[in-house]
C-alpha positions in Angstrom: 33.5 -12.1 84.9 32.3 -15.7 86.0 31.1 -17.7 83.8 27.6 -19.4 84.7 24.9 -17.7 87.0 26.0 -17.2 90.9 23.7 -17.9 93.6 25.2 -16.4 96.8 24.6 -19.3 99.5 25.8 -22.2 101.0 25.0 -26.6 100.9 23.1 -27.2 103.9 25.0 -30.4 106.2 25.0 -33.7 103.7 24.1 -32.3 100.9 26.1 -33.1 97.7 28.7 -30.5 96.8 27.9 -31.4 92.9 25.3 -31.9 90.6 25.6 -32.8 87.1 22.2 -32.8 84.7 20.9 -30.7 86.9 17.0 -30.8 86.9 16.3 -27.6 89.5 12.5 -27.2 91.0 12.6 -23.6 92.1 9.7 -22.7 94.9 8.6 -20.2 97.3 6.9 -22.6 100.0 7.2 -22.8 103.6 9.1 -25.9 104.6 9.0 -25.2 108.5 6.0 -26.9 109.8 7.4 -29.9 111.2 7.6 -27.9 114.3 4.2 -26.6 116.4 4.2 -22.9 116.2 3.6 -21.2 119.5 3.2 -17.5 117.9 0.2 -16.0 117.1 -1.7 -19.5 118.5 -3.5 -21.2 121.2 -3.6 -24.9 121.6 -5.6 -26.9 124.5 -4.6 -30.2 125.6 -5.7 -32.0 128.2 -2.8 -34.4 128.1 1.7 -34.2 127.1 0.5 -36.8 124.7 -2.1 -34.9 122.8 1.1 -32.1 122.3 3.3 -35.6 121.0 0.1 -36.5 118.6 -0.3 -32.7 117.1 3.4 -32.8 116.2 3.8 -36.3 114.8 0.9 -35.3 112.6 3.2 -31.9 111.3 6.0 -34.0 110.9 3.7 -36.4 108.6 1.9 -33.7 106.9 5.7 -32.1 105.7 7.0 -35.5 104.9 4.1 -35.4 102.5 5.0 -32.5 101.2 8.5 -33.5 100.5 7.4 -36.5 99.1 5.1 -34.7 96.6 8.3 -32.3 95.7 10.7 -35.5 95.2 7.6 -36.7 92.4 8.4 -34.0 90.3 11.8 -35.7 89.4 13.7 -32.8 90.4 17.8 -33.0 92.2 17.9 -29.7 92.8 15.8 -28.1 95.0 16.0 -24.2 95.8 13.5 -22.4 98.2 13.1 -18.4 98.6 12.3 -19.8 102.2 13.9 -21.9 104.9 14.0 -25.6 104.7 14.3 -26.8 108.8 15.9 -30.0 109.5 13.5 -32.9 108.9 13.4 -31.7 105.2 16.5 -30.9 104.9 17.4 -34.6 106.2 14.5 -36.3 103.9 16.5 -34.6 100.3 19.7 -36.1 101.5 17.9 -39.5 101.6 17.3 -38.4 98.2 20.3 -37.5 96.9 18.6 -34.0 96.0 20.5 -31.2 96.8 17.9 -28.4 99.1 19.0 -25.2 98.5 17.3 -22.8 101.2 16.7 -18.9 101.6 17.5 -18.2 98.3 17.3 -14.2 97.6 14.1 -13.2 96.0 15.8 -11.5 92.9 18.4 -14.5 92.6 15.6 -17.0 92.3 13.9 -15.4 89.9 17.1 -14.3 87.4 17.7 -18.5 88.2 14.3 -19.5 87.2 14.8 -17.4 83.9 18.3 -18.5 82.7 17.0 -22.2 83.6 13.7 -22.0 81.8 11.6 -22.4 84.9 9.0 -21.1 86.9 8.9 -20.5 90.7 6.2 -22.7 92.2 4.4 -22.5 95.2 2.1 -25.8 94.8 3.3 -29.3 94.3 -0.1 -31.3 93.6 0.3 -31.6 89.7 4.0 -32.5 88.4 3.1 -32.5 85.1 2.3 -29.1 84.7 5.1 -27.9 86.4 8.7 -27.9 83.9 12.0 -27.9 85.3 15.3 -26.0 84.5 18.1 -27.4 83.6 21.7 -26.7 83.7 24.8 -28.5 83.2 26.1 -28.2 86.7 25.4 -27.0 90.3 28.9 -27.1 91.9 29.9 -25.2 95.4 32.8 -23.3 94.5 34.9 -20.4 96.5 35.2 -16.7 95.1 38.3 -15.2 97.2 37.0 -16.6 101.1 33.1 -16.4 99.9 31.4 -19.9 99.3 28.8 -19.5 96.1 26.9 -22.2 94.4 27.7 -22.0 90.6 24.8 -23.1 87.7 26.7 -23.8 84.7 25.5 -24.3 80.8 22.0 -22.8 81.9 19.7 -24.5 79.4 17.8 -21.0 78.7 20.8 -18.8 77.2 24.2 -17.7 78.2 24.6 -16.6 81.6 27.7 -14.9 83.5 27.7 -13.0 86.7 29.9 -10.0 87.2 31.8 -10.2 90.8 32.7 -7.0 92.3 35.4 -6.9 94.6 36.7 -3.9 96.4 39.0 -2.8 99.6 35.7 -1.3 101.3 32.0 -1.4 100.7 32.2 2.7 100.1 34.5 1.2 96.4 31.9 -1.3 95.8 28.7 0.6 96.0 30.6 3.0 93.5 31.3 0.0 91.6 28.0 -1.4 91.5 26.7 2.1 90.9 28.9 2.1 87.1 27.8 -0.8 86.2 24.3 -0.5 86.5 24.5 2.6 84.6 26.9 1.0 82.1 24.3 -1.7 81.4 21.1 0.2 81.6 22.5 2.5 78.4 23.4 -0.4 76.8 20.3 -2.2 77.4 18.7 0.9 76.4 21.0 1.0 73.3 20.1 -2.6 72.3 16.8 -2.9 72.8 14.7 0.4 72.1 17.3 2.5 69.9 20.2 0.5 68.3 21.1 2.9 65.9 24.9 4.4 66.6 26.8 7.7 65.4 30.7 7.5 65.3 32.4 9.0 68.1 35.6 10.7 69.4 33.8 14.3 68.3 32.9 13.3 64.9 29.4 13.5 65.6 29.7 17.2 66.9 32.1 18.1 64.2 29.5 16.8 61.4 26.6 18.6 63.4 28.4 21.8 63.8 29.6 21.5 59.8 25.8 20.6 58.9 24.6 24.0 61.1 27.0 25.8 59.0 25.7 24.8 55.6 22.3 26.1 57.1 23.5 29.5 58.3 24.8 30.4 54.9 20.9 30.4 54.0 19.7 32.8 56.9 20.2 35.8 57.7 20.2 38.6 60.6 20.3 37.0 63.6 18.9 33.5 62.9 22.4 33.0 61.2 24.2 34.7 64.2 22.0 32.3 66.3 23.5 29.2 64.4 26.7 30.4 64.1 27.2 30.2 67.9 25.3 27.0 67.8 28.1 25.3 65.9 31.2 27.3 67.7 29.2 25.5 70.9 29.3 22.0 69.2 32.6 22.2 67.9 33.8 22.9 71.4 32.9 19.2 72.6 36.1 17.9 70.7 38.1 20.4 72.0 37.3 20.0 75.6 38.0 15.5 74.7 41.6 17.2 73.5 42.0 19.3 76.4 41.5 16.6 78.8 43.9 14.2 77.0 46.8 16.6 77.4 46.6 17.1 73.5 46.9 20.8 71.4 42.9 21.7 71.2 42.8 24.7 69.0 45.4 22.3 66.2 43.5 19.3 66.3 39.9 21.3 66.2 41.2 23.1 63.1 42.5 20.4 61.3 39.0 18.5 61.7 37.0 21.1 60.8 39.1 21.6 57.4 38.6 17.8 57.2 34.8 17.9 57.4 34.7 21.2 54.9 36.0 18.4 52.6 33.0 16.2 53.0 35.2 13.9 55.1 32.4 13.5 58.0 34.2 9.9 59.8 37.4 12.3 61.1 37.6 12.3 64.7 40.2 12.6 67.3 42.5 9.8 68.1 43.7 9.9 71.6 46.6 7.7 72.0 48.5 9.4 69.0 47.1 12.6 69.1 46.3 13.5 65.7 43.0 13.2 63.6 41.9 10.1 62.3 38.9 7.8 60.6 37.6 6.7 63.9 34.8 4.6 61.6 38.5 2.7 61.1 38.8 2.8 64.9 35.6 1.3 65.6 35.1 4.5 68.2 30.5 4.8 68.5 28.1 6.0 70.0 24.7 5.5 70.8 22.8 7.6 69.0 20.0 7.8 72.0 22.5 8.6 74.3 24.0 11.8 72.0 20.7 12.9 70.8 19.8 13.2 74.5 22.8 15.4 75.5 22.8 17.9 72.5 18.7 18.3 73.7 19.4 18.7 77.2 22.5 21.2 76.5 19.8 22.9 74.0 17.0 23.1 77.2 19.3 24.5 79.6 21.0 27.2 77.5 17.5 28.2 76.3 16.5 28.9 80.1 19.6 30.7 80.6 18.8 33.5 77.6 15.2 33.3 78.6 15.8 35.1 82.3 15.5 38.5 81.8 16.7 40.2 85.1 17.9 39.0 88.5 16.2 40.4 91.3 18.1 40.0 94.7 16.0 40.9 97.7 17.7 44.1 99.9 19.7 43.0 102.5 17.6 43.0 106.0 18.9 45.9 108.2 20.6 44.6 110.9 19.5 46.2 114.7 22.2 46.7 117.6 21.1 44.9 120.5 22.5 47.9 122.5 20.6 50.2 121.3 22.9 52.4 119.2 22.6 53.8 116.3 
């Protein structure tokens, strides 16, 4: 986990390697017009100097530009595009530091943790705010060379770096950490609430089902009965895959939560029951409410199918002829 937000590029050739008081102008402009482009274009000249005289006027008209860019008071300059040469060259003179080719999704996480916007037009500095950061520093992560924004002035930022033997470990780890953080985000911002874990939850559920079923009859309370002999088989399989004695620890809970004593759960490294409310062991509540409905749904479609029917086998025909 490293601290400050991570920008995965390099400094262009004299650019400073640090920035302190960082005041960053983040754009998405073209910055490669000091060059005639021969693509897509037609240009007739009757003369080599006409060619000279259309080029010194692009080199004037990006100077301009720069200069405009250089009015907003900025020293940190990052593009989601390239920035060629003569730009590149006219920052130095600045003492801005040009950061070019930025990713599309790193500019924009930038432009939020700095409070800033991405700009495309440079006509009207005062309407335009910069970020601000403590620090823009070059630093190395293992042999890779990433720029580093630190004490973003928008919030707290950090970047998680994932680093693997192959790419086959990384995508796996980038694939757990997204889920990781879209429950928690999930968790956070819609539904915060959270039920206590390590098979408490199930245990209360299945105790709560039982209550009910005392008050049915026929098979509704048969019905429920299974219900809760389903739930209270969560916390065994959580003991059977910890090595532990399932059927002991199962029993000894469920006397626990006869008592009323609904924050028992299981407590792995010592094997026994315990008050995992004590433990600080949750849940979201999202998350659990979704998996007993989903385990509901799909054991309602099993009881629902009335008959398999399997299609007769084709009859197979000798190619010889026999019978």
């Amino acid at each position: 986990l490293e601290p400050g937000f991570l920008l995965q590029k390099k400094l262009g050739v004299g650019q400073p390697k640090v920035m302190k008081d960082a005041k960053i102008l983040v754009a998405n402009t073209a910055m490669d017009t000091d060059k005639v482009k021969i693509y897509g274009a037609r240009v007739r000249v009757d003369s080599l100097n006409r060619v000279a005289e259309i080029e010194k006027a692009e080199q004037a008209k990006m100077l301009a530009k720069c200069e405009r860019i250089a009015a907003h008071g900025c020293n940190v300059f990052v593009n989601r595009q390239l920035i060629y040469n003569r730009p590149e060259q006219f920052f130095s003179s600045k003492g801005i530091m040009a950061i070019e080719h930025a990713d599309f999704d790193g500019v924009e996480r930038l432009a939020l943790v700095t409070g800033t916007s991405i700009v495309s037009t440079f006509d009207d500095p005062g309407s335009v705010e910069l970020g601000k950061c403590e620090k823009v520093e070059e630093v190395m992560i293992g042999e890779q060379t990433v720029l580093r924004f630190s004490g973003c002035s928008a919030g707290a930022a950090c970047t998680v770096v994932l680093r693997g033997a192959n790419s086959q470990l990384l995508d796996e780890a980038e694939r757990s950490l997204h889920d990781a953080l879209c429950v928690l985000s999930q968790t956070a911002a819609v539904e915060s609430r959270m039920v206590l874990g390590a098979g408490c939850a199930e245990l209360a559920m299945a105790s709560a089902v039982d209550d009910a079923a005392a008050a049915e009859q026929g098979k509704i309370a048969l019905a429920m009965d299974s219900f809760a002999r389903a739930l209270r088989a969560l916390p065994g399989i959580i003991a059977d895959n910890a090595g532990l004695d399932a059927a002991e620890l199962v029993g000894t809970l469920k006397a626990h939560h006869a008592r009323g004593e609904h924050h028992m759960g299981l407590d792995i490294e010592r094997g026994v029951a315990a008050d995992v409310q004590a433990l600080g062991i949750a849940e979201s509540f999202k998350l659990k409410y979704a998996m007993v409905n989903s385990a509901v749904e799909a054991a309602e479609m099993v009881i629902r199918v009335d008959d398999v029917i399997k299609a007769a086998p084709r009859k197979r025909e000798d190619p010889y002829g026999r019978h």
